[in-house]
matplotlib code that plots the C-alpha trace (Angstrom):
import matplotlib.pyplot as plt

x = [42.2, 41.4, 38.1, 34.7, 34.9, 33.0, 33.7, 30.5, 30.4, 29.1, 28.7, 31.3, 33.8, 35.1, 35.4, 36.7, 33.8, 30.0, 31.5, 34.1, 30.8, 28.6, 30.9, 31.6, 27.7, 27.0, 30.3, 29.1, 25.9, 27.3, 29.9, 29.3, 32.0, 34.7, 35.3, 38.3, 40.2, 43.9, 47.1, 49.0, 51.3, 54.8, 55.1, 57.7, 60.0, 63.3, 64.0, 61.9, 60.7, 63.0, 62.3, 63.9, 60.1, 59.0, 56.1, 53.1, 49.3, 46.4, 43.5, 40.1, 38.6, 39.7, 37.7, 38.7, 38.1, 39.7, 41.5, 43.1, 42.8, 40.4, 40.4, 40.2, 38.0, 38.9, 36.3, 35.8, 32.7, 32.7, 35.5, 38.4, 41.0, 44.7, 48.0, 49.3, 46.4, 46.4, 50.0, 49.9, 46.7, 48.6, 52.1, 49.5, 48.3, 52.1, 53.1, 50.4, 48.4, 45.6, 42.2, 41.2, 37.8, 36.6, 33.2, 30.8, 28.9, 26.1, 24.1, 25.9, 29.2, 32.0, 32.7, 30.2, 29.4, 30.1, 29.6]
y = [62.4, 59.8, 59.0, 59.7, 56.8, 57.1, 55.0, 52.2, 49.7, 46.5, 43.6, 45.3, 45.5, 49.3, 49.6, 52.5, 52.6, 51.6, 49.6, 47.7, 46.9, 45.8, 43.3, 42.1, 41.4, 40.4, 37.4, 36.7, 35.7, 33.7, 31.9, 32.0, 31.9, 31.7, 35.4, 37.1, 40.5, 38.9, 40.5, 42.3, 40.2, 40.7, 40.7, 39.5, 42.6, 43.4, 45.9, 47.5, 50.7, 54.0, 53.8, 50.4, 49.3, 45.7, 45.8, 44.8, 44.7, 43.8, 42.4, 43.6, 39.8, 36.4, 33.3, 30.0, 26.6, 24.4, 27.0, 28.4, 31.3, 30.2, 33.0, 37.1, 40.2, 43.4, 46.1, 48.6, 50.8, 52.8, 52.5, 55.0, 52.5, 54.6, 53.6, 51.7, 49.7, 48.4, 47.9, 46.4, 43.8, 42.4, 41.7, 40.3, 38.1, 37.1, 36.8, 34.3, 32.7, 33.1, 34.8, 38.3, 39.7, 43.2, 43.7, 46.1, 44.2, 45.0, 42.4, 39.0, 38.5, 38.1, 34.9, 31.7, 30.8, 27.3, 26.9]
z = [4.9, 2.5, 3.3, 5.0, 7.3, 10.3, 13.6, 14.0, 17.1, 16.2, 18.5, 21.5, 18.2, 17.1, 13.1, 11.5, 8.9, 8.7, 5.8, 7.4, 10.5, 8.0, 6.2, 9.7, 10.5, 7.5, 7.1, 10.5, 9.2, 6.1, 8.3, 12.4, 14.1, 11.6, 10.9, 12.7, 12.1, 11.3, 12.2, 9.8, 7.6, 6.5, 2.7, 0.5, -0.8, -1.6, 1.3, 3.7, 3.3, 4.0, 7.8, 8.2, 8.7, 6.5, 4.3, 5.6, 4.5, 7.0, 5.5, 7.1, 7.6, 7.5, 7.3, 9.0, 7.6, 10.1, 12.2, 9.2, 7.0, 3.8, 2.4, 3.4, 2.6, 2.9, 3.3, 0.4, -0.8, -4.3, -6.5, -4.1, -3.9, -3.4, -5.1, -1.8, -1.1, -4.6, -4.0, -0.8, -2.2, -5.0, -2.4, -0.6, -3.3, -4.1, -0.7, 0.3, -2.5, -0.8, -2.3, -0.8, -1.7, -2.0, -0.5, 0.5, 2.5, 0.2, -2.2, -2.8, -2.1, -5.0, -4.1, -4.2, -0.6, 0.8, 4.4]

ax = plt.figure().add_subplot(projection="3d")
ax.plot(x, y, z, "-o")
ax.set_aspect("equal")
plt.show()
């Protein structure tokens, strides 16, 4: 096992961590009603991987401007990041050009906040 995560219910809403909950309340508080947990997207590769199955990364959070993505966090705490999510974050990056932000859910965000 990779991590220590344990399960937290937050608003009706599983998350596998008490990290990935408290970026959720705490988003939630910075932009109401514009957080969602996306799907997980397809990224751009030269072939799948050795099960036939595409490559795919799944952001923890999106926020909407408008109805659409304006930009995505993914939950992370300390500095344990494995070889395939750092992978799978800068396809992601390629794939979309669209900014995704580590956070904690701790302090101040990484990013400058504009409701």
């Amino acid at each position: 096992r990779f991590s220590n995560a344990q399960p937290t219910t937050v608003d009706g809403i599983r998350f596998p961590s008490k990290v990935e909950a408290r970026v959720w309340r705490r988003l939630n508080e910075l932009f109401p009603g514009r957080v969602v947990r996306p799907r997980a997207r397809n990224l751009w590769a030269v072939a799948p991987d050795e099960r036939g199955v595409p490559l795919s990364f799944k952001p923890d959070f999106a926020v909407l401007k408008d109805g659409r993505p304006d930009f995505f966090v993914d939950a992370k705490s300390g500095s344990r990041r494995s070889r395939d999510w750092r992978r799978g974050v800068a396809a992601f990056r390629a794939s979309y050009s669209a900014p995704i932000w580590e956070w904690s859910g701790e302090k101040n965000p990484p990013w400058e906040v504009k409701p």
